[in-house]
N, C-alpha and C positions, 0 to 999 in steps of 0.2 A: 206446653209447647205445641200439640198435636192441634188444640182448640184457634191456637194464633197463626197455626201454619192453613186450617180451614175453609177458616168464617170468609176468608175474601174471596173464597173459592163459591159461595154459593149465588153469587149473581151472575158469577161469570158461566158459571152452568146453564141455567133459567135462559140466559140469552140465547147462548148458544144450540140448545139440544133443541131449539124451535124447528130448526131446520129439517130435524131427522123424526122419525115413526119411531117409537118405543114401546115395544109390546110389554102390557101390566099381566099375561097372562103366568100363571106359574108354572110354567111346562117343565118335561122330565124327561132324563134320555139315557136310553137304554147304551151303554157304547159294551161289547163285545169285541176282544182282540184276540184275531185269527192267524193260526201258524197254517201258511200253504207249503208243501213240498215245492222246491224251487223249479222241477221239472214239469210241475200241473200249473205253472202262474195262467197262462192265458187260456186254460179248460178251465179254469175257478172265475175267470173275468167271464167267461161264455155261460157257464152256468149261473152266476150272478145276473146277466143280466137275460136272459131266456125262462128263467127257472124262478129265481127268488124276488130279482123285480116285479112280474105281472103277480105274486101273491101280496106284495107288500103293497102296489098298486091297489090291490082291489080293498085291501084292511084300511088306509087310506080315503076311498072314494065312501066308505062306509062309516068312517065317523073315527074311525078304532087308533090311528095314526095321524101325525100330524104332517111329516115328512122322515125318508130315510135315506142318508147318504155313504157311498162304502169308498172308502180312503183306501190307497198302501202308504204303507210309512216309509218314505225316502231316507228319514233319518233320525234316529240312527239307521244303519243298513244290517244286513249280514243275520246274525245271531244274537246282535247287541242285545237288543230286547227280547229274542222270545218270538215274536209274531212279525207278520208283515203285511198284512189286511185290518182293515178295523172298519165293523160295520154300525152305526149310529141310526138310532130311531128317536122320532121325535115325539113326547103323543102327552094329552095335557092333562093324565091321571094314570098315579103310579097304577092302577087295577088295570091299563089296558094291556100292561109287560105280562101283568101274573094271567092274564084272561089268553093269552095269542101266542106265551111262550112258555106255558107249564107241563107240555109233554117229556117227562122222563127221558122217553128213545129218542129223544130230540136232540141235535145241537144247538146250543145256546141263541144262536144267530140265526136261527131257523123257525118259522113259523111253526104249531104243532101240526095242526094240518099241508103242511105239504107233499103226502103222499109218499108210500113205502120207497121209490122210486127215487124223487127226488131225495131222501133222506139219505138213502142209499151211496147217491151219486157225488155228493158235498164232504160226507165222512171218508169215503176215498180217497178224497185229497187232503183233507183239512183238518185240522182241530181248533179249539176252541182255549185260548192261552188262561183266561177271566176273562169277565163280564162284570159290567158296574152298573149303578143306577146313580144320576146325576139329577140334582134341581136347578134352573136357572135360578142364579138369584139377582140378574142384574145383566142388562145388552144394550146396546147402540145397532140399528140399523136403519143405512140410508135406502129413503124413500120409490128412491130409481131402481134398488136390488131386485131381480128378478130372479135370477138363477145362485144355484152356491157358488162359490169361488173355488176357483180353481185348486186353491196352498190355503192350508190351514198350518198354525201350530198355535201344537197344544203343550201350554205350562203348568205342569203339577206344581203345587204351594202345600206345603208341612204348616200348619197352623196351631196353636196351640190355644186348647178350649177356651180360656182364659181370654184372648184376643180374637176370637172371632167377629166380634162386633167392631172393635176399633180395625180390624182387615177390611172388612164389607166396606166401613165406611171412607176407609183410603182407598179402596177402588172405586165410587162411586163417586167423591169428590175429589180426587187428584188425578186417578190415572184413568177415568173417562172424559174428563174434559180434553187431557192430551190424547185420548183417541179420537176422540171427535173432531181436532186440530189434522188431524193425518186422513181423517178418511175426508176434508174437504178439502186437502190437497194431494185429492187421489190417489192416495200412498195406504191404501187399506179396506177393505168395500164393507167389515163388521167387525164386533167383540163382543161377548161374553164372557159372564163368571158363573161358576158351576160351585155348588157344595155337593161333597159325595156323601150319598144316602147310604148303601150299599155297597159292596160292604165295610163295616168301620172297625172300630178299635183303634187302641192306643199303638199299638204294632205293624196298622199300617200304615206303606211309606207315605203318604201323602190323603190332605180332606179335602183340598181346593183346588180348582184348576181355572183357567181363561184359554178360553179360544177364541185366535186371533186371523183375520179371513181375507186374504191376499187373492189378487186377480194375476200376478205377476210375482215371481220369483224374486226380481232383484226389491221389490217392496217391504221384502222381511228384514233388510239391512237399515231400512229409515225406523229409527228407535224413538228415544225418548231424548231427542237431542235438547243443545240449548237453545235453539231457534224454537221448538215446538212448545218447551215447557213456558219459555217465556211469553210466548202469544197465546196459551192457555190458559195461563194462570197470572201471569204476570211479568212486566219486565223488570221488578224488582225482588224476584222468588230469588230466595237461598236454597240455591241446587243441592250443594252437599248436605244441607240442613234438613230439606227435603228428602233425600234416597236415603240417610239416615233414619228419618222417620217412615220412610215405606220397608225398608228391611229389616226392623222394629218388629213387625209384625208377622212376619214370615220367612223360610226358608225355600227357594229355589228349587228344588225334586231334579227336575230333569225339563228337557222341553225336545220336542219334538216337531217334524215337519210332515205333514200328510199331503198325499197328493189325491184328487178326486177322480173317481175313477166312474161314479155310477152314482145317479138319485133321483131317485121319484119326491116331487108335490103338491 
């Protein structure tokens, strides 16, 4: 079923993804979720961007980093999760995390070197919830992009070893063609699929995630309608046959809305 629900999927890809820049590189990203005291939020945004931007700035103009950007999480809100910062480094070999983030008396989110001082002034308000290491294995980004977008979320996917290769390939040939349908009707500006590196086991909740990069709030409500599937894929796709065969594959985790707050690239 999976093979016949596919194969007509692979021209309409080739056609389509001409339009957009697809990086083959295999980049890896540090994401770190931060619990800020609710009374320190805008001394944590000040020192974010006086204090840890111009470090991450300079690891960046040196080869060390690719890009880093620091979300709060709108939602869930509250306690739900645990944290309410999440800071994300881009960089295109796992040695650049272990080379720029292996100081002990460090938090996780913090360069080693950034000074007794600065080290000092980040731990007073903040902790560090985890820390993950992510690979891309798969994105769309249109050519026009310059800056991040404003709204990300991000969906954790529960994978089972066993299906990891028929997941990959239903994101790559089903649900990127209908992202690439939405970001040319400016209803989306990127996407990405992530496998989690770090850390793994059978026990934990989720190995896969997508993140999905909205310039506009009310952009997160335009899904995976029937107008989009069928001009992606087809006007004669079997929907339920279809989400059938993508929930086949995976469990749902959680998903999340981030908002940007701060990024250097």
């Amino acid at each position: 079923m999976m093979k016949k629900l596919l194969f007509p999927l692979v021209l309409c890809l080739i056609v389509i993804s001409t339009s957009f820049g697809q990086s083959n590189r295999n980049d890896y990203k540090k994401i770190d979720y931060i619990k800020v005291n609710q009374d320190h939020l805008e001394r944590f945004v000040r020192l974010a961007e006086n204090e840890l931007k111009p470090k991450i700035s300079s690891l960046i103009e040196s080869g060390d980093f690719i890009c880093w950007s620091l979300y709060k999480v709108q939602y869930p809100g509250g306690e739900k999760s645990g944290y309410n910062f999440v800071s994300v480094v881009t960089a295109n070999s796992m040695d650049s995390f272990g080379n720029q983030f292996a100081q002990i008396t460090s938090l996780e989110y913090l360069p080693g070197d950034m000074g007794t001082n600065g080290q000092e002034h980040f731990s007073s308000i903040s902790s560090v919830i985890k820390s993950e290491i992510w690979k891309v294995e798969n994105n769309i980004e249109a050519d026009t992009l310059s800056e991040p977008s404003k709204f990300m979320t991000m969906d954790y996917m529960k994978v089972a070893p066993a299906k990891s290769p028929d997941y990959l390939m239903l994101e790559d040939e089903i649900a990127k063609p209908m992202h690439i349908e939405r970001i040319q009707k400016n209803r989306m500006d990127d996407w990405e699929v992530y496998a989690l590196l770090l850390p793994g086991g059978i026990n934990y909740e989720y190995n896969y995630a997508t993140g999905n990069h909205f310039e506009k709030l009310s952009h997160v409500e335009f899904g995976f309608n029937d107008e989009i599937i069928k001009q992606a894929i087809g006007e004669n796709s079997n929907i339920p046959e279809l989400f059938d065969t993508i929930y086949s594959t995976r469990d749902l985790v959680k998903s999340e809305l981030w908002q940007l707050i701060d990024h250097v690239q």
